[in-house]
C-alpha positions as CSV (number, residue, x, y, z in Angstrom):
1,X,0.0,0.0,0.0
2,X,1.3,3.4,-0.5
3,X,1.4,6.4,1.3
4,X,-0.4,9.8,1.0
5,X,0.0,12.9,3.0
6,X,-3.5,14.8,3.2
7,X,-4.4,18.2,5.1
8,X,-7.4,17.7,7.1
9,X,-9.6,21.3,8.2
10,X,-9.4,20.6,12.5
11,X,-13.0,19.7,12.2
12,X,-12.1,16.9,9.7
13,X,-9.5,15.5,12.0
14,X,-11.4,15.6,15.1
15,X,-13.8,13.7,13.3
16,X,-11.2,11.1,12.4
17,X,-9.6,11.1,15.2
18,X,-13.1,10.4,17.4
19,X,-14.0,7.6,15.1
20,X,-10.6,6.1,15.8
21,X,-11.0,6.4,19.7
22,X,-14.7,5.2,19.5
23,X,-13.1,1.5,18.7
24,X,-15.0,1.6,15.6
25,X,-11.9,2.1,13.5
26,X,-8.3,0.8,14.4
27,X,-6.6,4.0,12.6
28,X,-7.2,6.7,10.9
29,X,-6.3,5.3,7.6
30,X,-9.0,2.9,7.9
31,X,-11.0,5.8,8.5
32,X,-10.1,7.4,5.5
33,X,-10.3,4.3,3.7
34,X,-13.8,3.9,4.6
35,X,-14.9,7.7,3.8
36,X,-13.3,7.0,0.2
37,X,-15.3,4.0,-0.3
38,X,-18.6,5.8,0.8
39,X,-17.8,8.4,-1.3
40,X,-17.4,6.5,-4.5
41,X,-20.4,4.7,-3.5
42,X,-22.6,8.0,-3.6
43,X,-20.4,9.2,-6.7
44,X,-21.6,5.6,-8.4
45,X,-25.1,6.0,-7.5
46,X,-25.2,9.8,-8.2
47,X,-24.1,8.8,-11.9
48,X,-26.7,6.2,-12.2
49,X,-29.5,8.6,-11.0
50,X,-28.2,11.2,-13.6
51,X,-28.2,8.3,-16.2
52,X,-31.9,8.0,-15.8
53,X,-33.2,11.3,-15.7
54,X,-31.1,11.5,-18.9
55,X,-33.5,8.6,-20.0
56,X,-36.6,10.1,-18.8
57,X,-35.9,13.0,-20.3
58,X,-35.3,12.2,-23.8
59,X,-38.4,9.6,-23.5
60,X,-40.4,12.7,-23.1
61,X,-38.9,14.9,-25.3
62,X,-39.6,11.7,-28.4
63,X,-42.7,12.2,-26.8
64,X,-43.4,15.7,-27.8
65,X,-41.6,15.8,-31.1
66,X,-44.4,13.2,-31.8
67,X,-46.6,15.3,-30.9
68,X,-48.1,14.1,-26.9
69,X,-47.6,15.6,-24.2
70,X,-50.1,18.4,-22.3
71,X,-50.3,21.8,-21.2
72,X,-47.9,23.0,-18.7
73,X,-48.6,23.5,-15.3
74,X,-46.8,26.7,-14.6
75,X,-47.0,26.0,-10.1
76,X,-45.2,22.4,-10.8
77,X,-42.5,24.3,-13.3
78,X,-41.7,26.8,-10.5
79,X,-41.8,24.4,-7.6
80,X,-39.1,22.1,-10.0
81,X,-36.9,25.2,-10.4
82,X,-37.0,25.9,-6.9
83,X,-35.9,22.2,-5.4
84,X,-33.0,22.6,-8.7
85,X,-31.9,25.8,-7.3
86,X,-31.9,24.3,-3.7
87,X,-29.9,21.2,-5.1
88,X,-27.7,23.3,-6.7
89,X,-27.4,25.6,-3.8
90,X,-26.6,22.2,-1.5
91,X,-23.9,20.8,-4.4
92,X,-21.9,24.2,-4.8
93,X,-21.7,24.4,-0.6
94,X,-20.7,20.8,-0.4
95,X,-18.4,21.0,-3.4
96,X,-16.5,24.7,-1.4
């Protein structure tokens, strides 16, 4: 295995260091170790969600190039728009 020097924010390493003296984790590699796999875990399922509403999508845009589809309820546009803006709001703090 090799080694990998990381800068942890205090918060971040107190959180390490806890789980480590919880007897949950032996070290705080295997801490690390574990937070890596969780995260490409959520990065997996994150892609897969993203896959599908790529799907859904393009089923309904076939849909209305064949001409379906019905007239728009405005409330349900804005209330979409708002949870997007939240999501993105929620991404952009997470990502900082």
């Amino acid at each position: 295995m090799s080694t990998m020097n990381v800068s942890l924010t205090p918060h971040l390493e107190k959180l390490v260091l806890d789980r480590v003296k919880s007897g949950r984790y032996t070290s705080a590699s295997e801490v690390i170790r574990e937070a890596l796999r969780l995260l490409e875990q959520r990065d997996r399922h994150e892609d897969q969600d993203l896959s599908h509403l790529k799907s859904v999508v393009d089923a309904g845009l076939k849909q209305l190039d064949a001409g379906g589809g019905s007239p728009v309820d405005e409330a349900a546009v804005e209330r979409i728009k708002r949870r997007g803006r939240a999501k993105l709001a929620e991404f952009k703090s997470a990502t900082d």
